[in-house]
N, C-alpha and C positions, 0 to 999 in steps of 0.2 A: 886207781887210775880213773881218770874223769876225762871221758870228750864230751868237747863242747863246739856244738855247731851255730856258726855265727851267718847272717844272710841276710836277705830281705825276702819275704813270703807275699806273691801277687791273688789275691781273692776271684775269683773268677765270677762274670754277672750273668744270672739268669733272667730273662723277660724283656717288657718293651716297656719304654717310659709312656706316659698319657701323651704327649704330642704323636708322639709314633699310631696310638689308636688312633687319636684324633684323625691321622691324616688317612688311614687305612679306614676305615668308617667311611668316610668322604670319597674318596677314589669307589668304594665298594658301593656307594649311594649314588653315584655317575655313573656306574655300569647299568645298574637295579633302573635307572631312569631312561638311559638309552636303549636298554634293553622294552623297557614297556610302548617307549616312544612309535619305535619301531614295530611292535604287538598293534597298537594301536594304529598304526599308519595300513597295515597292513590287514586288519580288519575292518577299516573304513573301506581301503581297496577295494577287497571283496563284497562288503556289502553295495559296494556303490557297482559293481560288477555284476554280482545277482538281478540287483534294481533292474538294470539298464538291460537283459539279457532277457527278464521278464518281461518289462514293456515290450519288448523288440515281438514278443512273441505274441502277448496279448492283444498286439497291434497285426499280428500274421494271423489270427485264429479270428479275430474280430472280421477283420479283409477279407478272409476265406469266407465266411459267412453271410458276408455281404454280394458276396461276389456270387456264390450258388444262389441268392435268394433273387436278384437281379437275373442270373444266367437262366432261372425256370419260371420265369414273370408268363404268366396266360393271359389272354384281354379276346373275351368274346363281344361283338358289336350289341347279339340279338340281347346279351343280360348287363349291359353298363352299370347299371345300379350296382353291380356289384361285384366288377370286374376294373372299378375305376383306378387310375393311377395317377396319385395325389404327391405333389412334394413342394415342400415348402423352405426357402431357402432366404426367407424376409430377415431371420433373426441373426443372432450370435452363432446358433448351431442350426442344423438342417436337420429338417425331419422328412419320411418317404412314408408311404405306406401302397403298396402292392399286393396286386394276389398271383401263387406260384407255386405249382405243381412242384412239390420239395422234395427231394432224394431222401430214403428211407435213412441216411444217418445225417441226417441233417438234425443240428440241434436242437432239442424240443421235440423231436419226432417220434419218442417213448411212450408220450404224454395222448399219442392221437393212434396207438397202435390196435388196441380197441376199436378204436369210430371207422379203423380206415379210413381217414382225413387226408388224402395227400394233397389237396388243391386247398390249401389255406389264405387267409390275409396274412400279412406281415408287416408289422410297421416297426420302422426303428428312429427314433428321436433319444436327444441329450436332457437329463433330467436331472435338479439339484440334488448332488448326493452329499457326503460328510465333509467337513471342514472346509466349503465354500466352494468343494469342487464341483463337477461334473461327471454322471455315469452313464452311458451308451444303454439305452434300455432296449429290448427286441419284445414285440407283444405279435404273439400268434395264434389264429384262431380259425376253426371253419368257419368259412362262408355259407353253407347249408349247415345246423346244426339242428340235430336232432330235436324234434318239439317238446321230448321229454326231458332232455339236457335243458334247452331253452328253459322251461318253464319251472326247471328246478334248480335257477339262479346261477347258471356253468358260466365263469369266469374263464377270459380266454390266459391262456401261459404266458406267464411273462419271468424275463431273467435279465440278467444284467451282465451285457457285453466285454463292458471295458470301463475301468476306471478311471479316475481323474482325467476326465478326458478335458481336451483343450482347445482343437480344433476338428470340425465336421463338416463340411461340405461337400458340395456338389454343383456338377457342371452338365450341359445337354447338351451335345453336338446338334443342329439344325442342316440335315443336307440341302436343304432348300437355298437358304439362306450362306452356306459355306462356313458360319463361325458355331464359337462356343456359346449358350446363352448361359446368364447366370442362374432365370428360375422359366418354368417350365408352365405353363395356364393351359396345356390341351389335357383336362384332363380323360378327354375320350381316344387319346390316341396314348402311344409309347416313342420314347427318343428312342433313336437309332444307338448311340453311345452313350453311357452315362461314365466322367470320370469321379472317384468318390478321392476324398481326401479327409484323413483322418489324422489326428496328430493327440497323443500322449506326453503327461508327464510337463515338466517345466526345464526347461534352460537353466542351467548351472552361470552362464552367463547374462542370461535376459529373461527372466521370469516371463515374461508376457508372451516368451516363443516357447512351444512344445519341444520336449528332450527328444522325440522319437517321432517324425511326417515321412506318411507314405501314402502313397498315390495308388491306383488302381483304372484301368480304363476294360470297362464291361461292355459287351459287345449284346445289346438284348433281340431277344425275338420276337422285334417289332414289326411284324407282319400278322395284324387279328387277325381271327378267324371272321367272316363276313356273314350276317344275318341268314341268308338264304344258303351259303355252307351246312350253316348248323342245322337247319332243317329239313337238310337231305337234297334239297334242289338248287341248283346254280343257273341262273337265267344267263343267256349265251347271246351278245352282239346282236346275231345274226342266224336266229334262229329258223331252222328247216319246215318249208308249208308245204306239205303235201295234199293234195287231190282229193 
């Protein structure tokens, strides 16, 4: 006895033709791209976030600095030579140079803790720094220095404020006169106000404007001490004759 089985037999398929990679390759190579895209967009982000977050501060720390060194200005009549206060506002950037009893944390103040120097000069001017920028320089030094410092070549401290700086000026209230002047020729007296203006950084929009302008109005104590103060005697209007 013989059975015999008659039919048709279907093969069944395993795997994906090459178009089917092809198109799966490409879809997976759109993601891998979106996905970096988006890496990328979002590390510019932050970098440009960082940026912008540092200047914001280096322009707060700069100001600050500005501001105590103006807010403890001294100016004795009887020592001019050496109390004088000098600012020059002819150029592209503005430079000061003052002398001013400076608070124990005031920057650079490590450097004088030794000498007990707290009545220093101070100058601060814009100087060429790297890649055609500008660097906020601060140069501090006693006014009396030791003969033995002096004569053994003492360099006064100097550091660097702020980078790529952009814009520096300065303004002098005149209560006399009621306005702002732009530059300042007494050099035996002290403005009443100085407003300082600093600006960082470049325009994402206009290169030629700082990314980062901030303003500051210092209120100094511009009242010298007077010749005859400092040596103990104050001659009076209207002085008393006795008998």
């Amino acid at each position: 006895m013989r059975i015999v089985f008659s039919g048709r037999f279907r093969c069944s398929r395993v795997g994906f033709t090459i178009l089917e990679l092809m198109i799966s390759i490409g879809i997976f190579a759109m993601i891998l791209t979106a996905v970096y895209s988006i890496w990328v967009a979002i590390l510019k982000g932050t970098r440009a976030g960082q940026k912008a977050a540092a200047e914001v501060q280096r322009a707060r720390v700069t100001l600050r600095t500005l501001e105590d060194a103006f807010n403890s200005t001294e100016f004795f009549q009887a020592n001019m030579k050496y109390y004088y206060f000098y600012a020059d506002t002819s150029g592209d950037f503005a430079s000061v140079s003052l002398v001013a009893r400076l608070p124990d944390g005031f920057l650079g103040s490590e450097q004088y803790q030794q000498l007990q120097q707290k009545v220093r000069r101070v100058t601060f001017e814009a100087k060429p720094g790297k890649d055609g920028t500008h660097d906020l320089m601060m140069t501090q030094a006693p006014i009396l220095l030791p003969d033995k410092l002096a004569n053994s070549g003492y360099e006064p401290y100097t550091t660097t404020l702020a980078k790529d700086v952009t814009y520096f000026q300065l303004l002098f209230f005149d209560p006399l006169k009621g306005e702002w002047l732009q530059e300042w020729t007494k050099t035996n007296q002290l403005p009443k106000i100085v407003q300082i203006a600093l600006g960082l950084g470049h325009s994402a929009n206009n290169s030629g404007k700082p990314s980062e302008l901030v303003y500051s109005l210092v209120s100094l104590p511009s009242d010298p001490v007077l010749g005859n103060w400092q040596s103990g005697f104050q001659q009076t209007t209207n002085p008393i004759v006795r008998p």
